[in-house]
N, C-alpha and C positions, 0 to 999 in steps of 0.2 A: 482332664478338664474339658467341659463340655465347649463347642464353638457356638451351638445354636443362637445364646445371647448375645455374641458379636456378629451373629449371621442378619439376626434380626435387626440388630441396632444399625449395622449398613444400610440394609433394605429400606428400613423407614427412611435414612437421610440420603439414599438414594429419591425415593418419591419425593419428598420434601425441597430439594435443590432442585433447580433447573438445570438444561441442559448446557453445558459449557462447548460447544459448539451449535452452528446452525441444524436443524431439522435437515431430513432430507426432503426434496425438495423445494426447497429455498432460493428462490433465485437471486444468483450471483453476480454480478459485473462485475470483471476486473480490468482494468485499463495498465496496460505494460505488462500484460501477462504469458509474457514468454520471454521476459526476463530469470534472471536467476533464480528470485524470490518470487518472483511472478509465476514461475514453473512447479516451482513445489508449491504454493497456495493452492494452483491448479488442481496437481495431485491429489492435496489433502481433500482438499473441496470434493471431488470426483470420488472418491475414497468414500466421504460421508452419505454420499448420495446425493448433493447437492448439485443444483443444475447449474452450470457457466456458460456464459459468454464471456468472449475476451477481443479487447482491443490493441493493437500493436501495430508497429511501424510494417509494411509488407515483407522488408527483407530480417525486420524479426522474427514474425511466424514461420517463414521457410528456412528457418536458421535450425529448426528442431522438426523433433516430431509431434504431429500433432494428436491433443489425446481425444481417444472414441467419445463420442457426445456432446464434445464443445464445439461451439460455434465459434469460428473467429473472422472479425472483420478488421479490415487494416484502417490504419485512422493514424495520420499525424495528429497529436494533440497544439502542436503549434498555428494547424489551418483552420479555421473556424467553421469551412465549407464542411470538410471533412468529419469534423465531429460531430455537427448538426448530422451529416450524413449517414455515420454511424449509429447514431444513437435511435435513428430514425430507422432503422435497420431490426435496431434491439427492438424498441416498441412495436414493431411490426411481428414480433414472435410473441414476445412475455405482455405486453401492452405495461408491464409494471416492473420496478425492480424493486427488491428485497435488501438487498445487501450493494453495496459501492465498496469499491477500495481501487484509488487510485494511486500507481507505482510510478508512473512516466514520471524521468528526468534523468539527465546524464552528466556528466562532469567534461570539460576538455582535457586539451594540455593544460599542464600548470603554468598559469603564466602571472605576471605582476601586475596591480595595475596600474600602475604609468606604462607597461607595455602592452597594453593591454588595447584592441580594435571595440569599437563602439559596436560591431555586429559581432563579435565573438562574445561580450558582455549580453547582448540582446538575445543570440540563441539558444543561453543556457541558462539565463534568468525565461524566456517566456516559455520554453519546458518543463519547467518545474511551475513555474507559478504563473504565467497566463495560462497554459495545458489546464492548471490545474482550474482555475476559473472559468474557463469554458465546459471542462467535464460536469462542475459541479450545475452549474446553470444548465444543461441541456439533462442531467439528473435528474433533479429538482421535481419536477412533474412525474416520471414515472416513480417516485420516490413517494411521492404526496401518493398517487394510485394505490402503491401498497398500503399507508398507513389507512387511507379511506376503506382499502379491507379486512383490515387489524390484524397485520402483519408484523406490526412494529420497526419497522426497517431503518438499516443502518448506513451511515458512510464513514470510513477511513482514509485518511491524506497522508500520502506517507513522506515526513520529513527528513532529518538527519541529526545526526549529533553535530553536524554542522553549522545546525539554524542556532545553536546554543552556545558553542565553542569552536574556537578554528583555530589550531594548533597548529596547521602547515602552511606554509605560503602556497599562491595560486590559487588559491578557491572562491575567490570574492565574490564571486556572481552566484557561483552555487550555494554556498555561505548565505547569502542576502535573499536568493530565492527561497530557499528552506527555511529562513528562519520567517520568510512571508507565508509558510506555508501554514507554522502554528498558528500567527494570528488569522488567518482567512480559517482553518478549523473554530475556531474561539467566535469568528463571524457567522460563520454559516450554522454554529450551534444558539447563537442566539438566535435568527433569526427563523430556522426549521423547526426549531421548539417550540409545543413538545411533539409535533408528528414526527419528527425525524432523529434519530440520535446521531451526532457527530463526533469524530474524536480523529487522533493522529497516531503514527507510530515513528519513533526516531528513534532508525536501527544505526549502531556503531556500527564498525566497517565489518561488511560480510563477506566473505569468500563467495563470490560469485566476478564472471562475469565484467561486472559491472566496474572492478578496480581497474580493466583497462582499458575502460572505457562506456561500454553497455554492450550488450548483443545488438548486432545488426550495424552497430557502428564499425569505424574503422579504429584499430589498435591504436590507444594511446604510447608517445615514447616517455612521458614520465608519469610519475606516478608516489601513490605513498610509500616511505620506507616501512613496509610490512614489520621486520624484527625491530624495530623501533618504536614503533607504535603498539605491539602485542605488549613488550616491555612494560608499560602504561596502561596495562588491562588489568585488574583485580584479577579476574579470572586466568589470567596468561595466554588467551587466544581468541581468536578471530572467531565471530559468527556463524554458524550457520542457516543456508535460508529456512532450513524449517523450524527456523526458530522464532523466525521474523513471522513465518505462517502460523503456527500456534497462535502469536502473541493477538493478530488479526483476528482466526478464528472463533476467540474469545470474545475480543471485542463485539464481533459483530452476533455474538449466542445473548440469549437471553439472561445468561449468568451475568452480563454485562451492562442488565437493564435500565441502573443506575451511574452507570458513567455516561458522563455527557461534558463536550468541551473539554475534553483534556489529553494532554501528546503523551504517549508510554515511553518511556527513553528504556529501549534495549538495547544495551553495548557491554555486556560483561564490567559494568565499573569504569568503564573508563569518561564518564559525565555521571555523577550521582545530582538529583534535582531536589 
């Protein structure tokens, strides 16, 4: 049996679809990107030939290695000085960004809250979601620059299965941050629209990292019961970050052209929406 008519029937719907990842050279931003999932986006990204800049805590970037072509500047997402600064930094190379995906935010100890310090509440809720409203407003503009050169450019916020469900005790602040993070994606897609497309990603728990605490922090001493919670996965295990990377670089490819305003929940089943 001949192939040439499945050969050809490809090719056409090869031409016909768009690319399900970004172009190569596309520029990139990724903010907490040397994190665990932040590291492999890196990769993939760098992989397709896309261009990146990345932001990170200083003792995150020297936590790894850094990869050939990226640029990285340190930038707490919680100082407003410093994001301005960074971002100011960015615009001074690409004058434009293409693509956003913002990672920052961390979890502490597990704590309750009635025991819970009004600055421990405060520094894990404005990591996630002050960070993240500052990235997005100092965005904003070089974001607009791209669309003005019909780029089409995207942002990604990356929430949790936590802004949706909270299964374990401790998480409150992270919990209430994440789940502020949907609605400010849900904002910023009205509002950017149509120059800009906005959307989220809320990864279940991934094997990075991050479970014990974040890169560049200091070791959490509690934490999730991992075989308990895999238990509770359809799938029977825990994420990996280049899973959370695909699910991004989709988002942000033109196959994606039509989504707008909405959070992808990747967690093997364990939150169906």
């Amino acid at each position: 049996m001949s192939t040439e008519p499945l050969a050809a029937t490809a090719e056409a719907l090869k031409m016909r679809l768009p690319g399900f990842t970004p172009a190569a050279g596309y520029r990139l931003l990724i903010v907490g990107g040397c994190g665990g999932i932040g590291r492999a986006l890196v990769a993939a990204a760098v992989e397709l030939g896309i261009e990146v800049s990345v932001l990170d805590l200083a003792r995150s970037i020297d936590a790894g290695e850094r990869s050939a072509g990226v640029e990285y500047h340190a930038c707490d997402v919680t100082d407003e000085a410093q994001v301005r600064q960074a971002f100011a930094a960015v615009a001074a190379r690409w004058q434009r960004i293409d693509g956003l995906v913002n990672l920052a935010g961390y979890t502490g100890e597990r704590i309750a809250v009635k025991d819970m310090s009004a600055a421990e509440w405060d520094a894990i809720v404005d990591a996630s979601l002050r960070g993240s409203f500052l990235v997005a407003r100092e965005a904003a503009p070089l974001l607009a620059k791209s669309a003005a050169a019909g780029a089409g450019p995207a942002a990604l916020f990356i929430s949790s299965t936590f802004g949706v469900r909270v299964q374990h005790v401790g998480y409150a602040p992270y919990a209430a941050a994440k789940a502020g993070v949907i609605n400010l994606v849900r904002a910023l897609a009205t509002e950017w629209a149509p120059a800009v497309r906005v959307n989220g990603i809320a990864p279940g728990v991934i094997d990075t990292p991050f479970l014990t605490g974040g890169t560049g922090r200091a070791t959490k001493q509690t934490g999730i019961d991992l075989q308990r919670f895999t238990a509770g996965v359809p799938l029977g295990r825990l994420g990996q970050p280049r899973e959370i990377a695909a699910a991004a670089l989709f988002l942000l490819s033109d196959a994606a052209a039509y989504v707008h305003g909405q959070t992808l929940h990747v967690n093997g089943g364990s939150y169906m929406a």
